[in-house]
C-alpha positions in Angstrom: -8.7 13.1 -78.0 -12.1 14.7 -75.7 -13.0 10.6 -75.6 -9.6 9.9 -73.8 -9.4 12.8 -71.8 -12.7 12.6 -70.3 -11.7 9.0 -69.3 -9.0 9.6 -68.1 -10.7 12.2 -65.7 -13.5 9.8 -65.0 -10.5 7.0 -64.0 -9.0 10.0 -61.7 -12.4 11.1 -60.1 -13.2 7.1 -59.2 -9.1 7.0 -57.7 -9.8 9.9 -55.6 -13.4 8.2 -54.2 -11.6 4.9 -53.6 -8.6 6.1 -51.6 -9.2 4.2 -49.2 -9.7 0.9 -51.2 -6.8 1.5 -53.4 -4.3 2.8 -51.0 -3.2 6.0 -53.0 -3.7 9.5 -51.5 -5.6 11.6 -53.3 -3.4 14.0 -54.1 -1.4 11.8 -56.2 -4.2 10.7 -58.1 -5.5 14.4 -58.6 -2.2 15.3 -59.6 -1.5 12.6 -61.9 -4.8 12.7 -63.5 -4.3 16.9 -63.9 -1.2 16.1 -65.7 -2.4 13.4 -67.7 -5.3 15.2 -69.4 -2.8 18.6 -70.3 -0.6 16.1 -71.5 -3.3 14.4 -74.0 -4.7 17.4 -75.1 -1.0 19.2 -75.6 -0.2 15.6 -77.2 -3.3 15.6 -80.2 -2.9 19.1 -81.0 -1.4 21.1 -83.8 -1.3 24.6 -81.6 0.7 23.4 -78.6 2.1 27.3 -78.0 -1.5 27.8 -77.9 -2.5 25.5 -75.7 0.4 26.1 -73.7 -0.3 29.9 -73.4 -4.0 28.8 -72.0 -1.8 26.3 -69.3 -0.1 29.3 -68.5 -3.2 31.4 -68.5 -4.9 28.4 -66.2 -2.3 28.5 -64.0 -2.3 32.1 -63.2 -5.8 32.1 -61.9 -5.1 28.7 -60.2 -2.4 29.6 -58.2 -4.0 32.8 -56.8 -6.5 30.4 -55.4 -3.6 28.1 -54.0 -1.9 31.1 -52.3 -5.1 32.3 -51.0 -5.4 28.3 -49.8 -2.0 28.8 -48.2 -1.9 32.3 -46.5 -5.4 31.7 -44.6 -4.0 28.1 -44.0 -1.3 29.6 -42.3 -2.8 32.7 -40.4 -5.3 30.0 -39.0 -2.7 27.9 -38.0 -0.9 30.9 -36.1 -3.9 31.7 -34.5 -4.2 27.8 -33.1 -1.0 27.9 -32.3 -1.2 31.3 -30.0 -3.8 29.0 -28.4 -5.9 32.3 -30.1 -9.2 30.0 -30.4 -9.1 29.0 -26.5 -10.4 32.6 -26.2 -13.8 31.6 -28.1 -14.0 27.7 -27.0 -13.3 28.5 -23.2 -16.3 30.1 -22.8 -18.6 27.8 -25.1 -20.1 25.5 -22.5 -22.0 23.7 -24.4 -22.2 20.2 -24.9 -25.4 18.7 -25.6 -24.5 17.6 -29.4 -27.8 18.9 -30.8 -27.2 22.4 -29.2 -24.0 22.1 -30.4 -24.5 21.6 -33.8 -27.0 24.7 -34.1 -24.5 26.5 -32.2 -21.6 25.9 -35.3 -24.0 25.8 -38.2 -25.7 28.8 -37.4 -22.2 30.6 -36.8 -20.6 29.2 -40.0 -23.9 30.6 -41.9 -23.1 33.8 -40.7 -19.2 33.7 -41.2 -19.3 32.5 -44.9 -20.9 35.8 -46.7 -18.5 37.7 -44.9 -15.1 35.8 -45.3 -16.4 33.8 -48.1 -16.7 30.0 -48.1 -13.6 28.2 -48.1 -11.9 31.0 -45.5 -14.9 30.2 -43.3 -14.7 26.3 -43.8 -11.2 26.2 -43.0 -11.6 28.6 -39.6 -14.8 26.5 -38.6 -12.6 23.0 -38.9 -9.8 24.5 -37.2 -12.3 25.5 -34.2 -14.5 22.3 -34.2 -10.9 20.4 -33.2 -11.2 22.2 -30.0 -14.6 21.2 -29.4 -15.0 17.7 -30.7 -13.1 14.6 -29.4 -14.4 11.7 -31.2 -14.1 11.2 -35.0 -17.7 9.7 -35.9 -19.3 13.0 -33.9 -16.1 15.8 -35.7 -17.1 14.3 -39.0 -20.6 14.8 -38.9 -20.6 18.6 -37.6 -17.6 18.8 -40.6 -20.2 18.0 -42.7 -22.4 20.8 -41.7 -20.0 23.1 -41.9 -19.6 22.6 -45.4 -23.3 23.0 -46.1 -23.5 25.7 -44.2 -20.4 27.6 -46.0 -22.3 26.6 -49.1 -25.3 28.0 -48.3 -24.0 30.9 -46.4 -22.0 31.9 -49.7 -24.6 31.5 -52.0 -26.7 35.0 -50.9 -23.2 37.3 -50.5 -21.9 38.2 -53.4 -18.3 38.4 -52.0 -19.1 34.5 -50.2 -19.0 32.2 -53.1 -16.3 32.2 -56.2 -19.6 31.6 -58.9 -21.7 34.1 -56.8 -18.8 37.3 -57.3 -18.5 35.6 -60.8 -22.2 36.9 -61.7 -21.3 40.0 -59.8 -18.2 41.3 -61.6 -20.4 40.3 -65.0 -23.0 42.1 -64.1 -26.1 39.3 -63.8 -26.5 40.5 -60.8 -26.3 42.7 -58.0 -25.3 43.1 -54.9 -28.2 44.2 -53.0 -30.8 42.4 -55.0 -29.3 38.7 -54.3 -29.1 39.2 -50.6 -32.7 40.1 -50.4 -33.3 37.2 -53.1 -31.7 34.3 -51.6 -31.3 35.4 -48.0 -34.3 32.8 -47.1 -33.6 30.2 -49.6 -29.8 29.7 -48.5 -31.2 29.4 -44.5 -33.9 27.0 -45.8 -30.9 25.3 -47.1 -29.4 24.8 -44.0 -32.2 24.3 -41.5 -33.6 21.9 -43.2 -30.5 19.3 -42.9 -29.5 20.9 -40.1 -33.0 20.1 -38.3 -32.9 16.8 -39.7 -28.8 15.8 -38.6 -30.2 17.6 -35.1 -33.0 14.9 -35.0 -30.4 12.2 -34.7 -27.9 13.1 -32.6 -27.9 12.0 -28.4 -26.2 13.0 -25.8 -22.8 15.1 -25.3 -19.8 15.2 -27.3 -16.7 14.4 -25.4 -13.9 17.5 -25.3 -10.1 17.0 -26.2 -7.9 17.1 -23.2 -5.6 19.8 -23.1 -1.9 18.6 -24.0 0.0 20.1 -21.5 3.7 20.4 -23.5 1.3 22.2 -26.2 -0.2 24.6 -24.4 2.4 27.7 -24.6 2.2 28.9 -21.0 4.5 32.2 -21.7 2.1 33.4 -23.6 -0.3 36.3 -22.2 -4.4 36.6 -22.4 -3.5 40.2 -24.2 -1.0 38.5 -26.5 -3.2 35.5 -27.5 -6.6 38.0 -28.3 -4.0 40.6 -30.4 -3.2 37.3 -32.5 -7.1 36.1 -32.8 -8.2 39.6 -33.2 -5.6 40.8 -35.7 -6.2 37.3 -37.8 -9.9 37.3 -38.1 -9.5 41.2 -38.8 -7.2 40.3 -41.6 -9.2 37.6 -43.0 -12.5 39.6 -42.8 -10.5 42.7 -44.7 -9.7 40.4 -47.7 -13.2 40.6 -49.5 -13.1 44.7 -48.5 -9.3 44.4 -50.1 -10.5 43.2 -53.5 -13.6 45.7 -53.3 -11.6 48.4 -52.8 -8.2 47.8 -55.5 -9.8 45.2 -57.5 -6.9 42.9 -57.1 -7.9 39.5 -56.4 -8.8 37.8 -53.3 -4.9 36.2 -52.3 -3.4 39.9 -52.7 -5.1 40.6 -49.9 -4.3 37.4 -48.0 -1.0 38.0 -48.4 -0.7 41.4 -47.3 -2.5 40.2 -44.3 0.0 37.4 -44.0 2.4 39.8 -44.1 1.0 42.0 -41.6 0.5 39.1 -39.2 4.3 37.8 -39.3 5.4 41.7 -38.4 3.0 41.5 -35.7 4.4 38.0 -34.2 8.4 39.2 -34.8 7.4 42.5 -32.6 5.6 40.3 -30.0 8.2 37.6 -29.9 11.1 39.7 -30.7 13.0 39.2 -27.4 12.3 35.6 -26.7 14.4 33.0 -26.6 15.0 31.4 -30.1 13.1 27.8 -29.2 10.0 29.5 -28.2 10.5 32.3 -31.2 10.8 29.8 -33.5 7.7 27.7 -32.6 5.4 30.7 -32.4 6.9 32.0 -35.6 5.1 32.0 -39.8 7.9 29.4 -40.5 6.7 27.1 -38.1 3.3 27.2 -39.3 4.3 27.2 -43.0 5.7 24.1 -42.1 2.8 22.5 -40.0 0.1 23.7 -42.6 -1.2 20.4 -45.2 0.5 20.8 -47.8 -1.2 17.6 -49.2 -4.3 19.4 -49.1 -3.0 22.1 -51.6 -1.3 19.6 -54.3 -4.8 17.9 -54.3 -6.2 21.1 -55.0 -3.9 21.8 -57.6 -4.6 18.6 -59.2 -8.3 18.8 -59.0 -8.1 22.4 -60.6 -6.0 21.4 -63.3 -8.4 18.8 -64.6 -11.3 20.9 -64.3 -9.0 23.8 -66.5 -8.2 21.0 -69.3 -12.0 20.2 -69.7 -12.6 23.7 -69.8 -9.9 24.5 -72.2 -10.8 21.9 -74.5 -14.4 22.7 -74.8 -15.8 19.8 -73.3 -17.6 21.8 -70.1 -18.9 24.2 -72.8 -20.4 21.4 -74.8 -22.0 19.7 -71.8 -23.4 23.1 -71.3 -24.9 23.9 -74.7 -25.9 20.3 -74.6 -28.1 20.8 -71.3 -29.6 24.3 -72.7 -30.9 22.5 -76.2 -32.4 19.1 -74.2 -33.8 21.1 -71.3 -36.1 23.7 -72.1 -37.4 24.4 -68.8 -35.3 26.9 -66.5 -35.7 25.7 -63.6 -35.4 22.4 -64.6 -32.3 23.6 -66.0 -30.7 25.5 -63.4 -30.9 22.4 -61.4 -29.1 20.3 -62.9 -26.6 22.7 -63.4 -26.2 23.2 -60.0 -26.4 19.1 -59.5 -23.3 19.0 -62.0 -21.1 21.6 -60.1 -21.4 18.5 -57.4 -19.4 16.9 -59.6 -17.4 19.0 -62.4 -16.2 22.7 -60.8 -18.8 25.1 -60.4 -16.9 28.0 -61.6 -16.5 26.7 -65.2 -20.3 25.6 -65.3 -20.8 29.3 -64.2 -18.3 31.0 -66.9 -19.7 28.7 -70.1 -23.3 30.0 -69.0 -22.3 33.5 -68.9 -20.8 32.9 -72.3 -24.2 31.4 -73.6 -26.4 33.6 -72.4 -26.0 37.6 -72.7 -27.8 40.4 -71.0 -30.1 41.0 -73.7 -31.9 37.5 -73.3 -31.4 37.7 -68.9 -31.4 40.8 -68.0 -29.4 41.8 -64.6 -31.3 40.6 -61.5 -33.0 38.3 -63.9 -34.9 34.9 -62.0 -32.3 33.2 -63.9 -29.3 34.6 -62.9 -30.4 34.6 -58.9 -31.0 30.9 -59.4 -28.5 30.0 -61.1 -26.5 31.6 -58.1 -28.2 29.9 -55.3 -28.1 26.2 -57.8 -24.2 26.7 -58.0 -23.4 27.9 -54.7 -25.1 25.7 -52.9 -25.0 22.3 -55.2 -21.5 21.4 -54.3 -22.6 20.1 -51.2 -23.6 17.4 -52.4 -20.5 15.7 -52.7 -17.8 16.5 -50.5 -15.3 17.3 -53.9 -18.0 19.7 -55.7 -17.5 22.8 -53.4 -13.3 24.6 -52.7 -15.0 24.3 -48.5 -15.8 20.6 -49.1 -12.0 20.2 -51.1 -10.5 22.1 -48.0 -12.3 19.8 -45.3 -11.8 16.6 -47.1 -8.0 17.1 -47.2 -7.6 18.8 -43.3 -9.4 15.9 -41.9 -8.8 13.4 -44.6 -12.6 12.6 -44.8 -13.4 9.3 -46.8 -15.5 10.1 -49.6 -18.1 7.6 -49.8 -18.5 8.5 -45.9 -19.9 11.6 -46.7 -21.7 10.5 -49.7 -23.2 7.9 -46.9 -23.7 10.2 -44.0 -24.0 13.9 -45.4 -24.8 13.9 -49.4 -28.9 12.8 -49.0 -29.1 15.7 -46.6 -27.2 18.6 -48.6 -29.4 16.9 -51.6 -32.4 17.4 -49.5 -31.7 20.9 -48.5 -30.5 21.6 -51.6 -33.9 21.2 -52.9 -35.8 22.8 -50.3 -34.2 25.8 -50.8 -34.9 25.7 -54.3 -38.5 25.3 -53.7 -38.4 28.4 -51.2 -37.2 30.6 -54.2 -39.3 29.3 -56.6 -42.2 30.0 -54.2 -40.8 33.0 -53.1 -40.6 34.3 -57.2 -44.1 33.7 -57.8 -45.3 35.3 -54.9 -44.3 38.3 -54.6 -43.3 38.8 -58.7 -46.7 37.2 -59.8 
């Protein structure tokens, strides 16, 4: 049964790298291939109310991140379409592409430990469509973002899903791993980000305006409440969970809820056409909802290896042939590239308990920084990189082509900077 199910994962992972070549979205595939390996493991077993219960379990924690997917989706969208981000992209001048690019990075660094990575990945893209005209030159700065969400993530302990993981467990805390891998996660970036910089010539081209788009009815004061009241909402959502403890798309959706009053005050007395287009329905409706069904699938196949025991076998597997930690950490965080990071993360708290790593141990912060920022490497290891792939529909072996040997190469840097940074000042 593990034999089949694992191959039939590996057959959906290669469907979802060869879109292109095959002709099948990737959404089907993920979804197909989520289905497939419930179905074989439900199919071989004597305990299918069991295994159904852990489905059910599964799929309480995946849809919290699906609705989290949808209401910042759609806030974002509502923003764009109050022509909110015109406030922020009228008066960035820049075009040199270099400038540019240091310009974003640096901004999405800074956004990410705050809103958290995928929130942040998701604003960025919907920004850099404002700024960016041609494909080749958006894709490339897309990639950035999502290193730079990565790394931004990794040293907040509310920025990355793994990093609040070691939180909540107590591995860690919140002080200690923003002093700890502050300067590792910027090596993280700089270092591709100086690299990518190194390559890039001239200026990027702007979109024109679309004049039937732009909503001329609408005020300056009315387009800055919308910006201003979304990217208040957004950045309340990690205080939200803080404060109640209720998970991350509570607060979304509150926030959602908040907004919509908001718009049907502001756009109470308007004429239905231009109610209607400025409205949450609208955006429900414009939002990708391809994008969420392929994250649905891709969860669902990471849940059945889970549940099956196969991720926690891998796990045990690594610990017994790898003796050296850092060695070991590594290669975890290499593998969350490719298998979710968040089960990696939940089968090493299992293995290891406080007694043998302390809180704040070295392992634990690197572990954090491996996990966090590993899932750059390939565009489907990280939620930002899952987000981005399906809003722009980026090819796969593009990135692992254009943007993989540099999150790969800052991946490692940053490593080193810990490492280093351990041994001198804890030596």
């Amino acid at each position: 049964m593990l034999t089949l199910i694992i191959i039939v994962f590996i057959i959906g992972y290669a469907a979802i790298a060869f879109e292109h070549s095959i002709g099948i979205n990737k959404a089907a595939s993920a979804l197909v291939t989520g289905v497939l390996c419930w179905t074989l493991y439900i199919t071989f077993s004597h305990e299918k109310h069991l295994i159904s219960d852990q489905l059910t379990e599964h799929l309480g924690e995946l849809s919290g991140i699906l609705f989290f997917l949808l209401g910042a989706m759609t806030i974002v969208e509502l923003i764009d379409v109050h022509d909110g981000f015109n406030i922020i992209t009228d008066r960035i001048v820049q075009t040199n592409k270099r400038k540019l690019l240091w310009i974003i990075s640096i901004i999405t660094f800074c956004l990410s430990p705050l809103l958290d990575n995928l929130t942040t990945t998701i604003v960025m893209v919907s920004f850099l469509r404002k700024l960016i005209k041609g494909t080749e030159d958006k894709l490339l700065f897309i990639g950035m973002i999502i290193i730079a969400a990565n790394a931004g993530g990794a040293w907040s302990p509310i920025g990355d899903v793994t990093t609040t993981m070691l939180w909540i467990g107590g591995q860690i805390t919140a002080l200690n791993i923003i002093l700890k891998l502050f300067i590792p996660s910027l090596v993280c970036l700089l270092i591709p980000l100086a690299v990518l910089s190194l390559r890039l010539k001239g200026k990027v081209t702007r979109p024109e305006e679309d004049a039937n788009k732009k909503n001329s009815d609408l005020s300056k004061k009315q387009q800055f409440i919308i910006l201003f009241s979304g990217v208040l909402i957004l950045i309340f959502v990690p205080v939200f969970k803080t404060i109640t403890h209720l998970p991350p798309y509570m607060g979304i959706l509150i926030g959602l809820g908040i907004l919509w009053i908001i718009t049907e005050i502001m756009h109470g007395n308007k004429p239905e056409k231009n109610k209607n287009y400025l409205s949450v329905s609208h955006a429900l409706r414009k939002i990708d909802s391809t994008s969420i069904l392929f994250f649905l699938g891709i969860l669902l196949s990471i849940a059945a290896l889970q549940s099956t025991g196969i991720l926690a076998s891998i796990a045990e597997k690594l610990s017994a042939s790898i003796r050296n930690e850092n060695i070991l950490v590594l290669f975890i965080g290499l593998l969350s590239s490719i298998i979710d990071n968040v089960p990696l993360v939940a089968a090493t708290q299992g293995m290891y308990d406080l007694n043998q790593y302390p809180t704040d141990h070295y392992f634990w912060e690197f572990l954090a920084y491996a996990t966090g920022t590993g899932g750059s490497v390939l565009i489907i290891g990280s939620a930002a990189g899952i987000a981005a792939m399906g809003m722009e529909k980026i090819n796969f072996f593009w990135y692992v082509k254009r943007i993989s040997v540099l999150a790969l190469i800052g991946y490692f840097a940053g490593a080193g900077s810990y490492i280093l940074q351990y041994y001198l000042f804890n030596k």
